[in-house]
N, CA, C and O atoms as CSV, one atom per row, in Angstrom:
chain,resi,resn,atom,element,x,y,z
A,1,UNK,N,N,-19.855,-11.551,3.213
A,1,UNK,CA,C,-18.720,-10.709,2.863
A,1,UNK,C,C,-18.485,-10.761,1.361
A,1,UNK,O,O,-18.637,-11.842,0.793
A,2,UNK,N,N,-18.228,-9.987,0.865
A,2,UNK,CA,C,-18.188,-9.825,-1.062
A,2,UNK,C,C,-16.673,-10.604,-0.742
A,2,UNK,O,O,-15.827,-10.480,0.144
A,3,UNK,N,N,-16.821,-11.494,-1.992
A,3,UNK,CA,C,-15.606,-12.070,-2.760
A,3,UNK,C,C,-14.907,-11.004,-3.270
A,3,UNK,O,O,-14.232,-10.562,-2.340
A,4,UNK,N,N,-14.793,-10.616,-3.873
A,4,UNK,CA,C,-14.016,-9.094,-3.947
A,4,UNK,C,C,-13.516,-8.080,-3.296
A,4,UNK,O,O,-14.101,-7.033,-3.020
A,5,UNK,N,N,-12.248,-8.426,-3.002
A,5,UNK,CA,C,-11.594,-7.025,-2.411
A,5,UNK,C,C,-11.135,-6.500,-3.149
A,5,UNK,O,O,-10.552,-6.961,-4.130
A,6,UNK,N,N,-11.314,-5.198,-2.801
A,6,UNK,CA,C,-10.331,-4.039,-3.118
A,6,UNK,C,C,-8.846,-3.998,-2.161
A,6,UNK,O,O,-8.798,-3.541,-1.019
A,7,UNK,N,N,-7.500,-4.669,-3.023
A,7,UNK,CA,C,-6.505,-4.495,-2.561
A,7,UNK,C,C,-5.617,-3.404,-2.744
A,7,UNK,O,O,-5.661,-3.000,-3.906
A,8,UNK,N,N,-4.754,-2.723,-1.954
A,8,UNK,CA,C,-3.816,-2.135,-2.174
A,8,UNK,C,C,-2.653,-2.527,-1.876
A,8,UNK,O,O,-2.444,-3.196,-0.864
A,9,UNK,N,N,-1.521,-2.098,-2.887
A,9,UNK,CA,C,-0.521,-3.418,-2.593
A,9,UNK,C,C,0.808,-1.739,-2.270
A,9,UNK,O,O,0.808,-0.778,-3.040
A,10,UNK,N,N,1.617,-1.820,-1.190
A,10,UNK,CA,C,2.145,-0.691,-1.087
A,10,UNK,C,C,3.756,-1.217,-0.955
A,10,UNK,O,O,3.995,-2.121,-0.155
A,11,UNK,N,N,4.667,-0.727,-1.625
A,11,UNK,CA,C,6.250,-1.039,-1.782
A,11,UNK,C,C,6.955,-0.075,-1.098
A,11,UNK,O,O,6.894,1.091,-1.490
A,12,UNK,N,N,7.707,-0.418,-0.001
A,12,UNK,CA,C,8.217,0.205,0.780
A,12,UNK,C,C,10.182,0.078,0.324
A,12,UNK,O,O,11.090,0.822,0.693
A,13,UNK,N,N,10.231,-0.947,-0.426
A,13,UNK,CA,C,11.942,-1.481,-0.846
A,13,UNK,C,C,12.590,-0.857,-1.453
A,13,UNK,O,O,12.660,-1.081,-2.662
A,14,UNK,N,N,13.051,-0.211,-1.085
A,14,UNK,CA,C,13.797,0.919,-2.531
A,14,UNK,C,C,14.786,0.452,-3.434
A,14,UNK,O,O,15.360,1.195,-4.230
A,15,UNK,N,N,15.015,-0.885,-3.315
A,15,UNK,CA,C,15.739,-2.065,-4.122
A,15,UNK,C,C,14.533,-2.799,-5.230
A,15,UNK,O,O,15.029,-3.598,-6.024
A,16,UNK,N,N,13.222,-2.616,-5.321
A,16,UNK,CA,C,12.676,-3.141,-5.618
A,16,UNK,C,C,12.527,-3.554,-7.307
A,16,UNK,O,O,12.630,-4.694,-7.760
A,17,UNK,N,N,12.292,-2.463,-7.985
A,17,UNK,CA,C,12.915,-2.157,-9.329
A,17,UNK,C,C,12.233,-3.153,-10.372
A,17,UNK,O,O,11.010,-3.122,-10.230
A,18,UNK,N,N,12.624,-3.979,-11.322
A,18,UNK,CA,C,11.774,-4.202,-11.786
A,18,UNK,C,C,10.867,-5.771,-11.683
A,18,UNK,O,O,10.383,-6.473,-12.571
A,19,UNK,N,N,10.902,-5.915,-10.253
A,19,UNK,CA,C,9.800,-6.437,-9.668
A,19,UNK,C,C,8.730,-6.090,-9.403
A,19,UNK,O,O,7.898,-6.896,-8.986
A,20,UNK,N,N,8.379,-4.411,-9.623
A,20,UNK,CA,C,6.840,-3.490,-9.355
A,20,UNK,C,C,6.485,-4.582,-11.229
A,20,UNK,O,O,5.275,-4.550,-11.451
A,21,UNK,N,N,7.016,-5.125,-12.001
A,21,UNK,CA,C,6.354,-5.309,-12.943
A,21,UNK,C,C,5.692,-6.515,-12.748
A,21,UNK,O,O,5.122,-6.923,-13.760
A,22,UNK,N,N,5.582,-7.285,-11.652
A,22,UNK,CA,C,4.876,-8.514,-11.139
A,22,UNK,C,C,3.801,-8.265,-10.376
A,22,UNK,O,O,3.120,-9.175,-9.904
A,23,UNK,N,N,3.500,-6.731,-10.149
A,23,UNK,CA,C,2.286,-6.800,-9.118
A,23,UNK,C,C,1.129,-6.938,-10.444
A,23,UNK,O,O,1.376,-6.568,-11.592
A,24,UNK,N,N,-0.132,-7.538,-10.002
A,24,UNK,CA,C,-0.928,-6.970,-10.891
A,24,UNK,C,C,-1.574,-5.416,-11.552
A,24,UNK,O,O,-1.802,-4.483,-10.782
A,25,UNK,N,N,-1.756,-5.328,-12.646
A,25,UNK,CA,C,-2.066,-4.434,-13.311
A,25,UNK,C,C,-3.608,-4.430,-12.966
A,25,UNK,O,O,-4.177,-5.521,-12.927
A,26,UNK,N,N,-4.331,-3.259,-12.710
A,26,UNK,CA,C,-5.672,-2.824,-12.891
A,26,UNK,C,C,-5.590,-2.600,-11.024
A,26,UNK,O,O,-6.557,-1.996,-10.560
A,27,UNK,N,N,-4.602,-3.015,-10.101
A,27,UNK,CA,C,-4.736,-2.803,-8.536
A,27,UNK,C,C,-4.062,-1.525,-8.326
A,27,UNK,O,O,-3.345,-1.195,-9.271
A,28,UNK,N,N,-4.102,-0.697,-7.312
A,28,UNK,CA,C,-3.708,0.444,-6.879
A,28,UNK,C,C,-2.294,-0.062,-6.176
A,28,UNK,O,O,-2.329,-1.105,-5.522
A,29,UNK,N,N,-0.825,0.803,-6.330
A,29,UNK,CA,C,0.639,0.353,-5.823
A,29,UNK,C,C,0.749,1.730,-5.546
A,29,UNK,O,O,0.562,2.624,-6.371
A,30,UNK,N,N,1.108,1.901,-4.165
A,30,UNK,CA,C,2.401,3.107,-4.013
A,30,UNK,C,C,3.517,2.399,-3.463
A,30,UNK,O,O,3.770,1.561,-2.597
A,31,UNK,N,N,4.171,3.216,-4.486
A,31,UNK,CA,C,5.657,2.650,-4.225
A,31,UNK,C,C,6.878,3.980,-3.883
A,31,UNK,O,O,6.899,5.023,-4.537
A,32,UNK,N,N,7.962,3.632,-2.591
A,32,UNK,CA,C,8.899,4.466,-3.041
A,32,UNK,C,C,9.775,4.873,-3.821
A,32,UNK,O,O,10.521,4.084,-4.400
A,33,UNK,N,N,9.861,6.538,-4.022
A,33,UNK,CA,C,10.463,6.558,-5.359
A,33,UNK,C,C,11.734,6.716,-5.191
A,33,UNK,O,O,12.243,7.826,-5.348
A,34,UNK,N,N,12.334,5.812,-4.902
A,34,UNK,CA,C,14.010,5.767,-4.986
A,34,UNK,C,C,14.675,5.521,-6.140
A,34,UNK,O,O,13.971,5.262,-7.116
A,35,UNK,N,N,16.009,5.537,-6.299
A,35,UNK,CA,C,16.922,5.544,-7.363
A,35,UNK,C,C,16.841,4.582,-8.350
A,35,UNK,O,O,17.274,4.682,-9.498
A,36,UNK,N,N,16.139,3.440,-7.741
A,36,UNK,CA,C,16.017,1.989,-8.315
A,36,UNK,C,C,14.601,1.794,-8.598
A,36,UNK,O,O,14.369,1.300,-9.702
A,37,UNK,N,N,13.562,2.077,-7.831
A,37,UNK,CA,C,12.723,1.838,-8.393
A,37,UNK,C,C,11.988,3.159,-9.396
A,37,UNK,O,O,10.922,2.873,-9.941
A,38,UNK,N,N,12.545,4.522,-9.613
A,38,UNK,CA,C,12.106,5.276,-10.268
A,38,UNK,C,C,12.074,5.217,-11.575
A,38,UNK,O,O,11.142,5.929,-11.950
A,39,UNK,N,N,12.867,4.507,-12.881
A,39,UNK,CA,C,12.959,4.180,-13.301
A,39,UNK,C,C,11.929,3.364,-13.980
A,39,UNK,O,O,11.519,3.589,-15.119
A,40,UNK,N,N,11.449,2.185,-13.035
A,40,UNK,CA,C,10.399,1.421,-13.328
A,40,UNK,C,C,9.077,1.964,-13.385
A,40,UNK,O,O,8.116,1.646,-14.086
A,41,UNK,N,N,9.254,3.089,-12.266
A,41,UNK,CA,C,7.863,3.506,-12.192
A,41,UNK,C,C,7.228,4.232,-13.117
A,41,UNK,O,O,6.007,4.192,-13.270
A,42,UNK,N,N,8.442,5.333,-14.162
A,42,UNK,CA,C,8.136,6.322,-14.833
A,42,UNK,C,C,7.892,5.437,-16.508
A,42,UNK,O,O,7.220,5.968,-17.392
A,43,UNK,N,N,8.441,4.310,-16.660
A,43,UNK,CA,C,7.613,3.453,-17.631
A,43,UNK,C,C,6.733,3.077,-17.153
A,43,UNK,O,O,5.784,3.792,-17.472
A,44,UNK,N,N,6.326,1.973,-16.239
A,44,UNK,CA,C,4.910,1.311,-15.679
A,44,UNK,C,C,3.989,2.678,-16.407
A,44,UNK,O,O,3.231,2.253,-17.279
A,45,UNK,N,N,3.930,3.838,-16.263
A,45,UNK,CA,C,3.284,5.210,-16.702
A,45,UNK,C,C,2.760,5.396,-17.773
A,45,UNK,O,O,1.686,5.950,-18.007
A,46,UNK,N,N,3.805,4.749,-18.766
A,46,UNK,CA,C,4.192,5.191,-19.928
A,46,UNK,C,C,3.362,3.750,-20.499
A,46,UNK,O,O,2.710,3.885,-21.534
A,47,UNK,N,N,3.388,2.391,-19.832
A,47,UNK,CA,C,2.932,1.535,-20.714
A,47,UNK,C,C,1.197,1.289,-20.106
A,47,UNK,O,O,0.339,0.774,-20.822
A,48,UNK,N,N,0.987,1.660,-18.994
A,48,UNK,CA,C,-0.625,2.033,-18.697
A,48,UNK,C,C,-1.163,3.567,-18.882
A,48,UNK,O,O,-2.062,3.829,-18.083
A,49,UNK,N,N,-0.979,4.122,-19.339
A,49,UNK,CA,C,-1.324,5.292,-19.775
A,49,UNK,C,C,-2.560,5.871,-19.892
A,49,UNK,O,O,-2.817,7.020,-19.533
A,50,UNK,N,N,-3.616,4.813,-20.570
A,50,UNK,CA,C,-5.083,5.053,-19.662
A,50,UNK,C,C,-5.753,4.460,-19.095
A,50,UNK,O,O,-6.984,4.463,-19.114
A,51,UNK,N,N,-4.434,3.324,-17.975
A,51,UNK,CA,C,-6.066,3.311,-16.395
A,51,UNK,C,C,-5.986,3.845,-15.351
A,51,UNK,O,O,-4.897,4.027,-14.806
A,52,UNK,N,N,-6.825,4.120,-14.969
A,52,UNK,CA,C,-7.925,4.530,-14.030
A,52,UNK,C,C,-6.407,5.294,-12.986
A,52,UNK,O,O,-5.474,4.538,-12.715
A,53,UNK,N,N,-6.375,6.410,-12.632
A,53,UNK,CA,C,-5.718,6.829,-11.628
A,53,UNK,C,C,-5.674,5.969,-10.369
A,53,UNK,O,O,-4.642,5.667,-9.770
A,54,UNK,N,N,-6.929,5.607,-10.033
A,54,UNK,CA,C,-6.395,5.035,-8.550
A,54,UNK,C,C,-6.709,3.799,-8.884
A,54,UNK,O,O,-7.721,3.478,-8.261
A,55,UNK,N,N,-6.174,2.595,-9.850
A,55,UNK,CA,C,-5.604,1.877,-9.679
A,55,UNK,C,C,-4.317,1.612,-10.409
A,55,UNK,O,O,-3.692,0.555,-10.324
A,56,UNK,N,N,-4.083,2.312,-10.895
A,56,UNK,CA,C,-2.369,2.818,-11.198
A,56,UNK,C,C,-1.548,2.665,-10.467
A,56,UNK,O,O,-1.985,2.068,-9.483
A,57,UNK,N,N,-0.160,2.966,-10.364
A,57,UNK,CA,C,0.849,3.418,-9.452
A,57,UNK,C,C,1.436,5.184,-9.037
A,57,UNK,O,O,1.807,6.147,-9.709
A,58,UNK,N,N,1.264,4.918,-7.662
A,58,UNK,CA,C,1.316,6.360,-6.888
A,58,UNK,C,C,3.081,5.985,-6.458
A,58,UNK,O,O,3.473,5.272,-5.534
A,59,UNK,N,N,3.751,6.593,-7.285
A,59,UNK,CA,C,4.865,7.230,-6.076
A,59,UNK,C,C,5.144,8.064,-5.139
A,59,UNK,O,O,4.638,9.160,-5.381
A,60,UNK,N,N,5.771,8.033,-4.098
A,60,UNK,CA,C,5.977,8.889,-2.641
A,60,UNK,C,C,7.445,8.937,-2.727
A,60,UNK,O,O,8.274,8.228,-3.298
A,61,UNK,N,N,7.509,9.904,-2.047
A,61,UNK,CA,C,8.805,10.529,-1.799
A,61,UNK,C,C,9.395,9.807,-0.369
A,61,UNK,O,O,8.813,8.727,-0.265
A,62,UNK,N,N,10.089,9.954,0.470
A,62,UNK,CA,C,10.905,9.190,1.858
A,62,UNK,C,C,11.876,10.298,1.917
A,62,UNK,O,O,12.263,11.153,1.121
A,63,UNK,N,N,12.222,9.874,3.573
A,63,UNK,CA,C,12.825,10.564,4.129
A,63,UNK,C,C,14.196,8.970,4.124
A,63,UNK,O,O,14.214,7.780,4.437
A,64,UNK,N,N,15.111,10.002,3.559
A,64,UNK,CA,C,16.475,8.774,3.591
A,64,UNK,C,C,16.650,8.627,4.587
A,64,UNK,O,O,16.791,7.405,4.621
A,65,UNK,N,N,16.804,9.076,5.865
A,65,UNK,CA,C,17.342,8.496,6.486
A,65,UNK,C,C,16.432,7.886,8.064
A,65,UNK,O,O,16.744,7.885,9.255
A,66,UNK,N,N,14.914,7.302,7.108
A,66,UNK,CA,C,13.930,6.443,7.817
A,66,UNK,C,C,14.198,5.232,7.811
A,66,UNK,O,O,15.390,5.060,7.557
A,67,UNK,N,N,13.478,4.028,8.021
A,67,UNK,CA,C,13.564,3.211,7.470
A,67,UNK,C,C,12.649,3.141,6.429
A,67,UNK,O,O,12.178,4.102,5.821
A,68,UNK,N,N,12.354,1.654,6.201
A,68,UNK,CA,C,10.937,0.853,5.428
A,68,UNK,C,C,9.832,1.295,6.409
A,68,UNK,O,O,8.922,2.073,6.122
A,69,UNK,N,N,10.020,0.713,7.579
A,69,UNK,CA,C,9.062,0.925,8.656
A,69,UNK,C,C,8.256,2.608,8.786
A,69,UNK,O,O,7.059,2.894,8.795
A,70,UNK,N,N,9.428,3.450,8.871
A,70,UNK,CA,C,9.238,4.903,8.871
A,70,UNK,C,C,8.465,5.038,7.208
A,70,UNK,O,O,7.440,5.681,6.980
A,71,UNK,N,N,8.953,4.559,6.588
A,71,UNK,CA,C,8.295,5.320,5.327
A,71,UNK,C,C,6.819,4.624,5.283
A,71,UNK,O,O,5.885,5.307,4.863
A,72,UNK,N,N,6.598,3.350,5.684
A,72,UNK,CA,C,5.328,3.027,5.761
A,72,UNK,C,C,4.671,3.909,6.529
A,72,UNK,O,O,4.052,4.869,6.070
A,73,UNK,N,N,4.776,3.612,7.811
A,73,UNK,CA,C,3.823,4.645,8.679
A,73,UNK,C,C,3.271,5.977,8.483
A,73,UNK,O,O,2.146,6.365,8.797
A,74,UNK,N,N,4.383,6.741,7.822
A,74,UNK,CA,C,4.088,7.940,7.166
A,74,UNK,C,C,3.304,7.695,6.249
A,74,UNK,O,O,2.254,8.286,6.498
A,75,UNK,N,N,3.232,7.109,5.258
A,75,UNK,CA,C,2.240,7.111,4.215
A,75,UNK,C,C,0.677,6.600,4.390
A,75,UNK,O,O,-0.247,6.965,3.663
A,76,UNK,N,N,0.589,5.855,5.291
A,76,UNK,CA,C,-0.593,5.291,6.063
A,76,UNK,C,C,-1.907,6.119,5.564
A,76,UNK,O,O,-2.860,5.776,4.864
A,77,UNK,N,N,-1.600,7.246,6.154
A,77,UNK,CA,C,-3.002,8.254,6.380
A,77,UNK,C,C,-3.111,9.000,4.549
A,77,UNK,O,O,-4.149,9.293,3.955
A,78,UNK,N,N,-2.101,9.094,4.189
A,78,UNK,CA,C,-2.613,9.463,2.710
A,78,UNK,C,C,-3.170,8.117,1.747
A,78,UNK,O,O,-3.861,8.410,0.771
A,79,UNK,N,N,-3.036,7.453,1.867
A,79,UNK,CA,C,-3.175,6.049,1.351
A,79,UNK,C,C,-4.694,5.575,1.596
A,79,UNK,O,O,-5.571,5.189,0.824
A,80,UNK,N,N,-4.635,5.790,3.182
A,80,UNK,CA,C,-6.386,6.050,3.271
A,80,UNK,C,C,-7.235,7.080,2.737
A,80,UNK,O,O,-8.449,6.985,2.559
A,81,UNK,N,N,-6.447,8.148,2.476
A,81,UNK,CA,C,-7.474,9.108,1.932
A,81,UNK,C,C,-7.544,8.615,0.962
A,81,UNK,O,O,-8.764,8.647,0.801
A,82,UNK,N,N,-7.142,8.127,0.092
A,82,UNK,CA,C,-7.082,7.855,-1.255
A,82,UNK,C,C,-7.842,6.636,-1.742
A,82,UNK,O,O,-8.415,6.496,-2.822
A,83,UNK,N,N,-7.722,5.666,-0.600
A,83,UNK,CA,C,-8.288,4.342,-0.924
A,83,UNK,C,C,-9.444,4.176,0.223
A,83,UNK,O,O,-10.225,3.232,0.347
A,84,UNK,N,N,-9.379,4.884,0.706
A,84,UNK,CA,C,-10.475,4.141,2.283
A,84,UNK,C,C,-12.138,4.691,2.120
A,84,UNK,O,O,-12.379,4.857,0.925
A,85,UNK,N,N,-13.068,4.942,2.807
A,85,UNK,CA,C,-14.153,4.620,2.704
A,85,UNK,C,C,-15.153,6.069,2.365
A,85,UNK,O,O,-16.333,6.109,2.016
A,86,UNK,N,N,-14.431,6.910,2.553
A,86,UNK,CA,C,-14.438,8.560,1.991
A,86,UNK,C,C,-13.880,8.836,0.418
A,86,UNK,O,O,-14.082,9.832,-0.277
A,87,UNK,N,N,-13.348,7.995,0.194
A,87,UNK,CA,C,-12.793,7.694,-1.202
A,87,UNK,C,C,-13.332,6.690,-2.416
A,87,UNK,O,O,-13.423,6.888,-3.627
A,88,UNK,N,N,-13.610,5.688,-1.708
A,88,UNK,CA,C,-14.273,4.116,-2.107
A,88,UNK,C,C,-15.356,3.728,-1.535
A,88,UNK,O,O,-15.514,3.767,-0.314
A,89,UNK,N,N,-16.230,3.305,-2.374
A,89,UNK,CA,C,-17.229,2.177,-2.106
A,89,UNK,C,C,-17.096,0.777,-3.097
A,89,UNK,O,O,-17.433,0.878,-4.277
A,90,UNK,N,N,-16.715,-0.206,-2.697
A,90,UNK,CA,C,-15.924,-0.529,-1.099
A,90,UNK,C,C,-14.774,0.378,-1.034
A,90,UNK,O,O,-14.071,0.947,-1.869
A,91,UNK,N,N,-14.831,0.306,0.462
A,91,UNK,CA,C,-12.961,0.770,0.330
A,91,UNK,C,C,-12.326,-0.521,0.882
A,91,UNK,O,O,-12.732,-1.586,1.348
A,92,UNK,N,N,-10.587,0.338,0.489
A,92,UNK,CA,C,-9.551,-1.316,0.498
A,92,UNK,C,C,-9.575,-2.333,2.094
A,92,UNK,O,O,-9.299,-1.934,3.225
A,93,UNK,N,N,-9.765,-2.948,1.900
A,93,UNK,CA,C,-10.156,-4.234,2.630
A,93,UNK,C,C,-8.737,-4.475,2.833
A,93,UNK,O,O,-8.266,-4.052,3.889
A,94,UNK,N,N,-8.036,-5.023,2.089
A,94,UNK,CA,C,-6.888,-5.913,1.905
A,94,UNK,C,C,-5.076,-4.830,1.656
A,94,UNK,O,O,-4.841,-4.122,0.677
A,95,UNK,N,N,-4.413,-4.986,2.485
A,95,UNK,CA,C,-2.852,-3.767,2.140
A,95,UNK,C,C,-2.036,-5.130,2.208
A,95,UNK,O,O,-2.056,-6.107,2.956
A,96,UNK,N,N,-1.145,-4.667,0.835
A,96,UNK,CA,C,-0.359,-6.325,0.649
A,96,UNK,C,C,0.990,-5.233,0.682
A,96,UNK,O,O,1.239,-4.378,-0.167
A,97,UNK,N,N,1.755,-5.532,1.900
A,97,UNK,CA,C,3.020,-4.610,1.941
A,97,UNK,C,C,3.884,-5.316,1.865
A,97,UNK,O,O,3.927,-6.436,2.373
A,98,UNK,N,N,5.073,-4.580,0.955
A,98,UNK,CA,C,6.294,-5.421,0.345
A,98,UNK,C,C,7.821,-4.445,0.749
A,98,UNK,O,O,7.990,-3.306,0.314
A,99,UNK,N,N,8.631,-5.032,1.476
A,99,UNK,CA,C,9.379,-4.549,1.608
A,99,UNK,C,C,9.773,-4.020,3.607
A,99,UNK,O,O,10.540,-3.142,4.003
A,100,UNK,N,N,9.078,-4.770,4.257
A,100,UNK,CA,C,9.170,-4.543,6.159
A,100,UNK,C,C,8.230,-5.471,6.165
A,100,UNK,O,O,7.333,-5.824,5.400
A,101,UNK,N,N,8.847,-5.954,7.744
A,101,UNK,CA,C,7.687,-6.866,8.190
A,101,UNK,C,C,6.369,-6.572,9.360
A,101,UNK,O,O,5.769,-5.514,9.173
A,102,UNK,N,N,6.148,-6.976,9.909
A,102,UNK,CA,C,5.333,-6.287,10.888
A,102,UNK,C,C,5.786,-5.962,12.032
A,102,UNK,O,O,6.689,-6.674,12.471
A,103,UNK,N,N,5.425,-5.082,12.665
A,103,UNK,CA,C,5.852,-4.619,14.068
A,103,UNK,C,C,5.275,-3.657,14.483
A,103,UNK,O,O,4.827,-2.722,13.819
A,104,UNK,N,N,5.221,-3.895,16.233
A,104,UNK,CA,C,4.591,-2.842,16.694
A,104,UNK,C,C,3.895,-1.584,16.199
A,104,UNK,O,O,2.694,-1.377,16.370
A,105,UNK,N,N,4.533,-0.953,15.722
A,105,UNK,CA,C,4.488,0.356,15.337
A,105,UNK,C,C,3.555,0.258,14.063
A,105,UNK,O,O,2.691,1.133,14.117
A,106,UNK,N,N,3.468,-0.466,13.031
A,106,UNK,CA,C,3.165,-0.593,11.884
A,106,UNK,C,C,1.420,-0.792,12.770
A,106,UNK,O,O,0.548,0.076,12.737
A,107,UNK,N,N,1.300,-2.100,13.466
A,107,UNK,CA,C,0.416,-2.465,13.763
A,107,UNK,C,C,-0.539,-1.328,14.607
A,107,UNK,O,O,-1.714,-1.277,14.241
A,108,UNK,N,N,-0.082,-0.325,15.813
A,108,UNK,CA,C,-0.701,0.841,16.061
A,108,UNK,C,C,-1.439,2.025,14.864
A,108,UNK,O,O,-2.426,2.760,14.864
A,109,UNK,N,N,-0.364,1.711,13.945
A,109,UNK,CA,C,-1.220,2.672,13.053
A,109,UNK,C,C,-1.532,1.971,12.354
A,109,UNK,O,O,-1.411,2.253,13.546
A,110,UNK,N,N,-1.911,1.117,11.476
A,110,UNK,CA,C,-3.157,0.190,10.979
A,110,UNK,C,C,-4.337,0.111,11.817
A,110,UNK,O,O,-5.407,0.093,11.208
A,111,UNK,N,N,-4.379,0.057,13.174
A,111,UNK,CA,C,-5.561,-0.290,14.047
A,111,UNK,C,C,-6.041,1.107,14.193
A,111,UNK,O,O,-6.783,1.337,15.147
A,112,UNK,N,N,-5.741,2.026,13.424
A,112,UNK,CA,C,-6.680,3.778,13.267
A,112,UNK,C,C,-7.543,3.604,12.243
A,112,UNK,O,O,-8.573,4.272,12.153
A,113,UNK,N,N,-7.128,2.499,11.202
A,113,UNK,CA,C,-7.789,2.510,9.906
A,113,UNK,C,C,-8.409,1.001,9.976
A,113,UNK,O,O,-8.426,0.386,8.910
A,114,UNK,N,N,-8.765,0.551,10.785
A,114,UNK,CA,C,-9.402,-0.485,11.004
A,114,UNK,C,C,-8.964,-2.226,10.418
A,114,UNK,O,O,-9.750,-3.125,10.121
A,115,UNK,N,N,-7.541,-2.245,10.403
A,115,UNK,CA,C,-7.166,-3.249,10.055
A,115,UNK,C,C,-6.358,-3.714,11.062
A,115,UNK,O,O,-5.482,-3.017,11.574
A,116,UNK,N,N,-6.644,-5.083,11.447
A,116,UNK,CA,C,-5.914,-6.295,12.449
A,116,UNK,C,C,-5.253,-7.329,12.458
A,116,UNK,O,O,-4.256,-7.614,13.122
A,117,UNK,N,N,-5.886,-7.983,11.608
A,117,UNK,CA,C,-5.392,-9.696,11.031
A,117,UNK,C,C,-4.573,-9.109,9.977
A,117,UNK,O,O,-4.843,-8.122,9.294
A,118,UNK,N,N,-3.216,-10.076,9.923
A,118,UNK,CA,C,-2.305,-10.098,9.193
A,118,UNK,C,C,-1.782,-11.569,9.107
A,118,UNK,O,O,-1.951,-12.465,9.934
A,119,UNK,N,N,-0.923,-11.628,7.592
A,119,UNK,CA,C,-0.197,-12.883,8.132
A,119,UNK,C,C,1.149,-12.161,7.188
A,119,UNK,O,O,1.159,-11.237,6.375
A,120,UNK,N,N,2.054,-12.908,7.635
A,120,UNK,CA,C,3.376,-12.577,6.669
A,120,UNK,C,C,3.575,-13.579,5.586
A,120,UNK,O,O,3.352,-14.769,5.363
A,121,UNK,N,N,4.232,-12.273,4.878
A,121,UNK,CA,C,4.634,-13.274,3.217
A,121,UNK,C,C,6.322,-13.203,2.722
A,121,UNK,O,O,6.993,-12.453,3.432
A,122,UNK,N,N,6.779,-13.624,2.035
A,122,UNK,CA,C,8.114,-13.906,1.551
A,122,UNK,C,C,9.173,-12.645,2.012
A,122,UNK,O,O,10.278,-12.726,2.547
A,123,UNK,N,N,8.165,-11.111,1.466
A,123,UNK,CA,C,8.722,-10.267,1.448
A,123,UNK,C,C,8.122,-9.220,2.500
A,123,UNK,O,O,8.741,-8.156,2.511
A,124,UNK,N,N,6.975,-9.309,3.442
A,124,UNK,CA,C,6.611,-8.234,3.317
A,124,UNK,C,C,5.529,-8.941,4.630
A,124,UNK,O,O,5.800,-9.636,5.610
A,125,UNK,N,N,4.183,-8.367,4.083
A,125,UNK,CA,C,2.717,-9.313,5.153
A,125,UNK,C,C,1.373,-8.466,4.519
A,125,UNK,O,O,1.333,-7.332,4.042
A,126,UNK,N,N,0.646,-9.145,4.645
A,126,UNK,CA,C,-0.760,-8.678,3.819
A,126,UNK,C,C,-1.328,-8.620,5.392
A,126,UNK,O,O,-1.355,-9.469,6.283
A,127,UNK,N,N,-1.844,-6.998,5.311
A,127,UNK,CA,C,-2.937,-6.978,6.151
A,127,UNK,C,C,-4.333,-6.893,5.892
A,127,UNK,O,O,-4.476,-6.517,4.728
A,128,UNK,N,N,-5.801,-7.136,6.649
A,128,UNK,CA,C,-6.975,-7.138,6.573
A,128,UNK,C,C,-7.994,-6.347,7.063
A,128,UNK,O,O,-8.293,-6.486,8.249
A,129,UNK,N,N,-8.572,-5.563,6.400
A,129,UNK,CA,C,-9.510,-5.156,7.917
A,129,UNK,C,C,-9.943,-5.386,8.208
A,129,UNK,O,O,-10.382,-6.329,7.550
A,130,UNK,N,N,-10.620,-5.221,9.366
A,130,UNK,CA,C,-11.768,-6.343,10.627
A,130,UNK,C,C,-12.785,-5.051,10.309
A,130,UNK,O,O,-13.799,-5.349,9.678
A,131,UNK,N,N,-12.672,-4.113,10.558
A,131,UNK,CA,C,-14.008,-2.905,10.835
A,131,UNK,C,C,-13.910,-1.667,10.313
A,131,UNK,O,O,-12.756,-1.409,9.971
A,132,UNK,N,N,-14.501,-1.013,10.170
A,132,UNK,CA,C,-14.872,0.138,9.610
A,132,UNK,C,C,-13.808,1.466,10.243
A,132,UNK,O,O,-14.112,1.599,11.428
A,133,UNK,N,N,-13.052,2.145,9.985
A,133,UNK,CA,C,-12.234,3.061,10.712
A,133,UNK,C,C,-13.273,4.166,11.143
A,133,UNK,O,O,-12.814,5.081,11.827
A,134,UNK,N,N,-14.536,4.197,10.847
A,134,UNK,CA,C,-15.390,4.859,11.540
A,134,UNK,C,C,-16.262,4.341,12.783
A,134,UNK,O,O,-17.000,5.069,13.446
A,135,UNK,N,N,-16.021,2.672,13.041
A,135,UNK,CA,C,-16.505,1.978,13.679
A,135,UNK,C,C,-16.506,2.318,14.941
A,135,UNK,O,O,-15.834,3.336,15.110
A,136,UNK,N,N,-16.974,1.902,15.909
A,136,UNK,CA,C,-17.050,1.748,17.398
A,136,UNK,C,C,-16.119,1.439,18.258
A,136,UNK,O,O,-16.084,1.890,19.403
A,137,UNK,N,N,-15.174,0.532,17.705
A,137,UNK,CA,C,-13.989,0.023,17.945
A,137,UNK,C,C,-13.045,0.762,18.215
A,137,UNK,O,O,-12.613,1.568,17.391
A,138,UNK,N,N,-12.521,0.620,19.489
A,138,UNK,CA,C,-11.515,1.319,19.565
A,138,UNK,C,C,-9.773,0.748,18.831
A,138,UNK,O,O,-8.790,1.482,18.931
């Protein structure tokens, strides 16, 4: 297995603000663009200015009156287009989500894009993928 993943780290907190300035720089972040964290995001912009689009920061829009949970799930399938294996060689291995924890629902739609193993973290839970979302696997 390559020592190297390709992570994507995705912010679901709309409190989050200027804590997006602790993720690492040069990794791919979508974050929601709420009142608090918009702000941060439209400098983060301004002070990386030329890297690489997709490992930059992507803001998304939400539906207010989802949750964290809802706004994750929704974003799922664009996130793969963007980062997954039609997009990348490698594609992202590793989704470090900040801002919900795991549940059901989260976990059904991760297992479309071939990720299983998780563990939880302070804020959030890093998931993994096991297989290929083109795989055999159901």
């Amino acid at each position: 297995m390559n020592e190297e993943q390709y992570r994507v780290h995705v912010v679901v907190d709309p409190e989050y603000g200027e804590r997006l300035r602790d993720l690492p720089v040069g990794e791919p972040v979508w974050v929601v663009d709420s009142e608090r964290n918009h702000p941060v995001i439209r400098a983060l912009w301004r002070e990386h200015e030329g890297l690489d689009e997709s490992a930059g920061i992507t803001s998304f829009t939400f539906n207010r009156g989802g949750t964290c949970e809802d706004w994750l799930v929704a974003e799922l399938s664009t996130i793969d287009l963007h980062h997954g294996e039609f997009s990348h060689d490698p594609p992202y291995s590793v989704l470090n989500v900040i801002g919900v924890g795991w549940s059901r629902a989260i976990q059904e739609e991760l297992d479309r894009f071939g990720f299983g193993g998780h563990e939880a973290t302070g804020d959030g839970f890093v998931a993994r993928r096991l297989r290929s979302a083109q795989g055999d696997g159901s």
